[in-house]
C-alpha positions in Angstrom: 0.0 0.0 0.0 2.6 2.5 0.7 4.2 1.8 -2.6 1.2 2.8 -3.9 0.9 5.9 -1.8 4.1 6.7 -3.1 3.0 6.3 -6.7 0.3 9.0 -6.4 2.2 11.3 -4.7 4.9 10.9 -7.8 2.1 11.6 -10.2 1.0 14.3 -8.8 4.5 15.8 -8.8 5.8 18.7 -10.9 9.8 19.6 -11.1 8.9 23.3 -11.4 6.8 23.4 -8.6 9.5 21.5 -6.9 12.6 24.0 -7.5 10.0 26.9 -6.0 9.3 24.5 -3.2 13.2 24.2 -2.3 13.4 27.8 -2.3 10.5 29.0 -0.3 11.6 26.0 2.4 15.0 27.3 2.3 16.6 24.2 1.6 20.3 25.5 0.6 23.1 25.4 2.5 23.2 26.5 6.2 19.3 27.4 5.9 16.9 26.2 8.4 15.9 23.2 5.6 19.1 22.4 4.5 18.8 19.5 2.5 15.1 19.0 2.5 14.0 17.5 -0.8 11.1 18.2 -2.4 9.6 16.6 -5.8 6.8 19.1 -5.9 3.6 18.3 -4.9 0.8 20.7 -3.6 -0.7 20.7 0.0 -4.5 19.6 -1.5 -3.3 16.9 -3.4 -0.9 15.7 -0.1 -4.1 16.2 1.4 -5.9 14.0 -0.7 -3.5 11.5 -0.8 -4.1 11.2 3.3 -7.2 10.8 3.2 -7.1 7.9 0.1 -4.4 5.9 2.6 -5.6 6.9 6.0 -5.7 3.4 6.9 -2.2 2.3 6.6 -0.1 1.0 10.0 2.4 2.4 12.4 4.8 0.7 10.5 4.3 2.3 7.1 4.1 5.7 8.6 6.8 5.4 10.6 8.5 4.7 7.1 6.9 7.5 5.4 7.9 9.8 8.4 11.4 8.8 7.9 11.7 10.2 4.0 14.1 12.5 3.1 11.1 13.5 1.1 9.2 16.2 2.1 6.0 15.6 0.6 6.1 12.1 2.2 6.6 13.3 5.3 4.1 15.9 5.6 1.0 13.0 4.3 2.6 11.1 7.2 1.4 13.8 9.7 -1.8 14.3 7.7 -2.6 10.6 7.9 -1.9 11.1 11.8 -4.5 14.2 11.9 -6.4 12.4 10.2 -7.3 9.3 12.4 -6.7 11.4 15.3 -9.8 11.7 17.7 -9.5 12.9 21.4 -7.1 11.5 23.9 -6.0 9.6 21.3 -3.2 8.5 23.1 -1.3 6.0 20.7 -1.0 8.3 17.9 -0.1 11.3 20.8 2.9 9.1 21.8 4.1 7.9 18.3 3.9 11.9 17.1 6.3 12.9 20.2 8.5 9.9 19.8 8.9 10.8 16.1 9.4 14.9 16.5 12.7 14.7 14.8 10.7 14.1 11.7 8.5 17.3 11.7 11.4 19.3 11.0 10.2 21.8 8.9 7.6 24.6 9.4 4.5 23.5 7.6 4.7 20.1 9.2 4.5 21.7 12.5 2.2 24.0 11.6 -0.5 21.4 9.9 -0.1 19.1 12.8 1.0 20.5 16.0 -2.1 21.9 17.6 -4.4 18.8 16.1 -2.6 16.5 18.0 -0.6 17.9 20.6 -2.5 20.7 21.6 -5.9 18.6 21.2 -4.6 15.9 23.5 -2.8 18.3 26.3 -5.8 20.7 26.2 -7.4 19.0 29.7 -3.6 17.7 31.0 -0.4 19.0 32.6 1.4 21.1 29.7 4.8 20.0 31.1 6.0 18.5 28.0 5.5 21.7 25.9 7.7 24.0 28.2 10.2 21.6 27.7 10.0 22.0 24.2 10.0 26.0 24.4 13.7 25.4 26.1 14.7 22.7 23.1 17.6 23.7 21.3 16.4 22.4 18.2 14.5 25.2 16.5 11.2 22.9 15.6 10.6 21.7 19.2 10.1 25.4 20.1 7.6 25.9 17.1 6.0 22.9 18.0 5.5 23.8 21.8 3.7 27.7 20.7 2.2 26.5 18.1 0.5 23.7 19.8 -1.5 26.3 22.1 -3.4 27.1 18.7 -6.0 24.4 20.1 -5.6 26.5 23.3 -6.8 29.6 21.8 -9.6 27.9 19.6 -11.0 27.1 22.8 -10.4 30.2 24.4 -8.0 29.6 26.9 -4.9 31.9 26.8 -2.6 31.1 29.7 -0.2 28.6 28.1 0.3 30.8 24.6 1.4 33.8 26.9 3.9 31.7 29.3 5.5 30.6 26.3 5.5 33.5 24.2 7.4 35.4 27.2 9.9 32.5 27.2 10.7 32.6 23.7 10.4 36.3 23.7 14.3 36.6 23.1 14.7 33.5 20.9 17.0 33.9 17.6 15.1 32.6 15.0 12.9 33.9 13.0 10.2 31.5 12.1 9.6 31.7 16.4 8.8 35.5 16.1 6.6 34.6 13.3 4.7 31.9 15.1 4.6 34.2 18.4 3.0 36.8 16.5 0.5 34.8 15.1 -0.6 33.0 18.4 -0.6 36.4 19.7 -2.8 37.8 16.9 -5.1 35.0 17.4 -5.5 35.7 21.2 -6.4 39.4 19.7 -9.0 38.2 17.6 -10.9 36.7 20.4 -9.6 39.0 23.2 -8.3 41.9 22.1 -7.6 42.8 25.8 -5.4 40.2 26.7 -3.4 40.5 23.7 -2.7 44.6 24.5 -2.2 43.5 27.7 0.6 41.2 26.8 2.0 43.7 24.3 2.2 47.0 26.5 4.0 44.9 28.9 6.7 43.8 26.2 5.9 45.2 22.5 8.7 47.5 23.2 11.8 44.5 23.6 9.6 42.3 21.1 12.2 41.2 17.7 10.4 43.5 15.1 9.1 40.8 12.8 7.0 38.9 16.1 5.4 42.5 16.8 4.3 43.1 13.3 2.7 39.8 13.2 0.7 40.0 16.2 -0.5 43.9 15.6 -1.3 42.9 11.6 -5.2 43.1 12.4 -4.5 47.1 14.2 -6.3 50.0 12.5 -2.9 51.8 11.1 -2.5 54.8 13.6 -2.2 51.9 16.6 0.0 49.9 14.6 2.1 52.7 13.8 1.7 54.0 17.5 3.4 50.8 18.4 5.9 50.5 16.0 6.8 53.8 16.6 7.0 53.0 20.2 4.3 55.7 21.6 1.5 52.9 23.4 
């Protein structure tokens, strides 16, 4: 079955799309993808793929999660989003005991709050604080964006504790993924979120406050840009 998998994903692939693809995912050398390949496939036919061989095993995902192919990879965690279902504990522990293997950005960000977030939302949130103090850039995304769930459900705490660790972290795709938890908050509490940023917009990496003040009216975006809140 996974040889077959394989096969549509192949069909559906285009060389084009794929030298784009190793661009935008920053796959050169000492880039946060280095050596990431990609054979061109887009997310809706990945998509589609997942839910055509939803029903494979462990086994063959664990193979599939293994690639040094992106797209492979990525319907890997689709096909775990896909059969996951609440407290779904199984596919919880196989996802952590394969993070090595979501190690690029959209396979955190397709998968990280589905499954990590969905099964911590009612349990101790331990496990993702470790992760916010990982070394390995991923881990970190992982752990923020895994309070997406969180927010959906309008519960804030964990985002902001995590955002204030990571406030000074070095990469870039964290300052993007704080803003947009942050921005999120805003949308459903814009009061928390202000809250959060009067107390820190000011030591904030510029690219994290952008994102999380995208929604503003321009003079309050430019009041805190301009550093005047």
């Amino acid at each position: 079955m996974i040889n077959n998998l394989r096969s549509d994903l192949k069909k559906s692939s285009n060389k084009n799309k794929a030298k784009v693809l190793q661009r935008f995912f920053k796959t050169g050398k000492g880039e946060y993808g280095e050596g990431d390949i990609f054979i061109g496939v887009t997310v809706p036919n990945i998509r589609n793929t997942a839910k055509k061989y939803y029903n494979i095993d462990f086994n063959n995902i664990k193979e599939l999660l293994s690639s040094k192919i992106h797209e492979e990879r990525l319907c890997a965690v689709l096909i775990l989003v896909e059969n996951f279902k609440n407290n779904d504990k199984e596919i919880f522990d196989f996802y952590i005991n394969n993070l090595k293997f979501v190690n690029n950005w959209d396979l955190v960000d397709l998968s990280a709050d589905k499954i990590m977030g969905r099964y911590l939302f009612d349990k101790p949130k331990d496990l993702l604080f470790k992760l916010a103090r990982s070394n390995n850039l991923w881990e970190r995304r992982i752990s923020i964006i895994s309070t997406f769930y969180f927010i959906k459900n309008n519960d804030f705490k964990d985002t902001l504790k995590i955002s204030e660790l990571l406030l000074n972290d070095k990469q870039d795709l964290i300052h993007k993924a704080i803003g947009w938890m942050l921005r999120e908050i805003g949308k459903r509490d814009l009061k928390i979120e202000e809250e959060f940023l009067r107390k820190h917009y000011k030591k904030m990496p510029r690219t994290m406050l952008r994102y999380s003040i995208e929604k503003f009216d321009e003079k309050k975006r430019k009041d805190y840009l301009l550093g005047k809140i």
